[in-house]
C-alpha positions in Angstrom: 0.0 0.0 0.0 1.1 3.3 -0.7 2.3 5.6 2.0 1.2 8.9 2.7 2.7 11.7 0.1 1.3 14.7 1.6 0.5 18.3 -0.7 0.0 20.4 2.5 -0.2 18.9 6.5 0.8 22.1 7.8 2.6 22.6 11.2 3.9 26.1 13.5 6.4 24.9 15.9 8.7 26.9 18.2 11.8 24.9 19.7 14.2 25.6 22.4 17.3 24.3 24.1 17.9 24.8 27.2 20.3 23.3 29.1 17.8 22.2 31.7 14.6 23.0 32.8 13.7 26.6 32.0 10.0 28.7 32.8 8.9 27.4 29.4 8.8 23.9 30.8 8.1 24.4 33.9 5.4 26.3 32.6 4.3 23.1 30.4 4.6 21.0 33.4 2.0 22.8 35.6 -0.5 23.9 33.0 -0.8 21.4 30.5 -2.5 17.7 30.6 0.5 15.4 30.0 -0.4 12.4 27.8 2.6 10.2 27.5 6.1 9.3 27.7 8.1 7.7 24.5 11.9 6.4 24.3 12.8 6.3 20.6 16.0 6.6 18.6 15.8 8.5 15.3 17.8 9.1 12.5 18.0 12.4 10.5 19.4 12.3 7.5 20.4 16.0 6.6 20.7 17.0 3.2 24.5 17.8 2.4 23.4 20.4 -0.5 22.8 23.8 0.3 19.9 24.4 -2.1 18.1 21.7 0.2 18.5 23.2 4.0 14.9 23.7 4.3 14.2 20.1 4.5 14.5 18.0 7.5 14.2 14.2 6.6 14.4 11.3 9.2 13.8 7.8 10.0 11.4 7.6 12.9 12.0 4.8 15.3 13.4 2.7 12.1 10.4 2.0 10.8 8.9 5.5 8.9 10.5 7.8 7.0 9.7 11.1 7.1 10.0 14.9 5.3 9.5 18.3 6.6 9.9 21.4 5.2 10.2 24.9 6.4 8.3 27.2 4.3 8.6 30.3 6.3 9.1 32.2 9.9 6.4 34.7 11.3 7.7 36.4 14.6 9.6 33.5 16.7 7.1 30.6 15.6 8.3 28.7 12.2 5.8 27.2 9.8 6.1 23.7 8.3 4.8 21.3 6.3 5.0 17.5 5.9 5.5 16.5 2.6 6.5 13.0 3.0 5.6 10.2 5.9 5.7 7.2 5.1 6.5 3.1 6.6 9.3 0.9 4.8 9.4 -0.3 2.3 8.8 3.2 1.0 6.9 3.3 -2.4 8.7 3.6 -5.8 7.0 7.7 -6.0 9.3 8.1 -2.7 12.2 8.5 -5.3 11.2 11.3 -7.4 11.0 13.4 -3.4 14.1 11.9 -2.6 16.2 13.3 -5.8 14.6 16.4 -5.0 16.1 16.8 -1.1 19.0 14.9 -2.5 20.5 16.1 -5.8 23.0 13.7 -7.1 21.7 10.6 -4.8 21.6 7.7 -7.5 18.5 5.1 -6.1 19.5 1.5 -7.0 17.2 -1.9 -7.0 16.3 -2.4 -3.1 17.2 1.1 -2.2 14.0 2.4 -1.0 13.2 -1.3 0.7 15.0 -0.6 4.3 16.4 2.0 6.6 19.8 0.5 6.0 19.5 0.5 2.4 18.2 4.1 2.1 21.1 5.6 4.4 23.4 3.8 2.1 22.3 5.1 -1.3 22.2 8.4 0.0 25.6 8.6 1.1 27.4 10.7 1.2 24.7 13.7 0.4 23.6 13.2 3.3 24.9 14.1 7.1 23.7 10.9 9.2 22.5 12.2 12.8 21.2 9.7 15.0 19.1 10.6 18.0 18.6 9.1 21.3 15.2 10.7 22.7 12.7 10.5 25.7 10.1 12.0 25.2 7.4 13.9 27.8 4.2 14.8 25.9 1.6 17.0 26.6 -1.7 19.2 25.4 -3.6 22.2 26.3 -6.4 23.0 23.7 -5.3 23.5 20.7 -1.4 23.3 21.6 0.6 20.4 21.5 4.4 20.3 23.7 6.9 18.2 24.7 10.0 17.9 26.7 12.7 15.9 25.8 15.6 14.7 26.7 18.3 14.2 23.8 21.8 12.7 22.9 23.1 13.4 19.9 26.2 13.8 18.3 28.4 13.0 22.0 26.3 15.8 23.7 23.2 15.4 26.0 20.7 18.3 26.5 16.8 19.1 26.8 14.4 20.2 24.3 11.3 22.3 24.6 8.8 22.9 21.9 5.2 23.6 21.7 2.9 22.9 18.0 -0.4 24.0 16.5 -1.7 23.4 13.2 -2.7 27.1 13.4 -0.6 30.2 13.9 -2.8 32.3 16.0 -3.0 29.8 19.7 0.5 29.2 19.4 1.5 32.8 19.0 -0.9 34.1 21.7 0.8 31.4 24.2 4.2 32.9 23.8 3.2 36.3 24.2 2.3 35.7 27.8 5.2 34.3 28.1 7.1 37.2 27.8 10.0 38.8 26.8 12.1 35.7 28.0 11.6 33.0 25.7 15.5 31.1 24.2 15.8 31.4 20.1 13.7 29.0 18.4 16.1 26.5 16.5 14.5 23.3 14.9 16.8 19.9 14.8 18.3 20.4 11.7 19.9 23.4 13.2 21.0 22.5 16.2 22.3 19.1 14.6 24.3 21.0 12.0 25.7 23.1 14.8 27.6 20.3 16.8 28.7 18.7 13.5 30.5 22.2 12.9 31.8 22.1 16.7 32.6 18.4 15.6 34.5 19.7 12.6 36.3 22.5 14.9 37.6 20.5 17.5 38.8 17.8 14.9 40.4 20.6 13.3 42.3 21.7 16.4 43.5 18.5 17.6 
């Protein structure tokens, strides 16, 4: 069956790092209904090409593979969309998205069949990240957050974000937050910043 090849699931999302827990969770903790707690490992495979930064592609669990896209930034909330989400074996119309995010990625017979096969075909245009998470998730309304702790990349640190399909709850929620609220950085970001450190450090040594 045919996996999920979305046109538009749309998505505003602010994200922070803290280094532990800041007002916003704390916040998250008191006010919000919490719903569950998840341990998962995923792996995001991060275009190399510069033309394709927008995009932030990973294997969920290893079992689904999965594409957002940025499309813009209004105020400190950023607004993406899911263009791709989708179990393994992926289905052959995967490819033509995946030479898209990856230009120059040749797809061989079996390529698209497992997660090991996919991370190997799209070598090397793609930066391999893998993620160790748990996950705290909660609701309020309309909003959706979580708090999670990550290791990534030799580093271990804490996560905070909050989600809406619509702009307006989301943005209304962080103005009474205040003035106080950390940059919002999505993973890609923050996971192309410690491979730089990475780089750095090698470089020194």
């Amino acid at each position: 069956m045919m996996g999920r090849i979305l046109k538009w699931d749309m998505t505003c999302e602010y994200r922070a790092w803290p280094d532990q827990d800041d007002a916003l969770a704390a916040t998250i903790r008191r006010h919000f209904q919490s719903r569950h707690r998840e341990d998962r490992t995923d792996d995001y495979l991060l275009p190399v090409s510069r033309c394709s930064l927008s995009f932030l592609p990973k294997i969920r669990a290893g079992k689904k593979f999965e594409i957002k896209q940025k499309i813009r930034t209004e105020g400190a909330i950023e607004i993406w969309r899911r263009i791709l989400s989708e179990s393994f074996p992926l289905h052959p119309n995967a490819q033509r998205v995946l030479e898209a995010v990856y230009p120059g990625a040749r797809f061989s017979g079996g390529a698209l069949d497992t997660p090991g096969r996919l991370v190997g075909a799209l070598m090397p245009n793609a930066f391999i990240c893998r993620v160790r998470k748990t996950r705290l998730t909660f609701r309020k309304g309309a909003c959706k957050a979580e708090i999670t702790q990550i290791e990534a990349l030799g580093k271990e640190t804490l996560t905070v974000a909050l989600e809406c399909s619509k702009l307006a709850p989301l943005a209304d929620y962080l103005q009474k937050q205040g003035s106080s609220l950390l940059p919002n950085i999505d993973y890609g970001t923050w996971l192309r910043a410690q491979l730089k450190r990475h780089h750095s450090l090698c470089t020194m040594q």
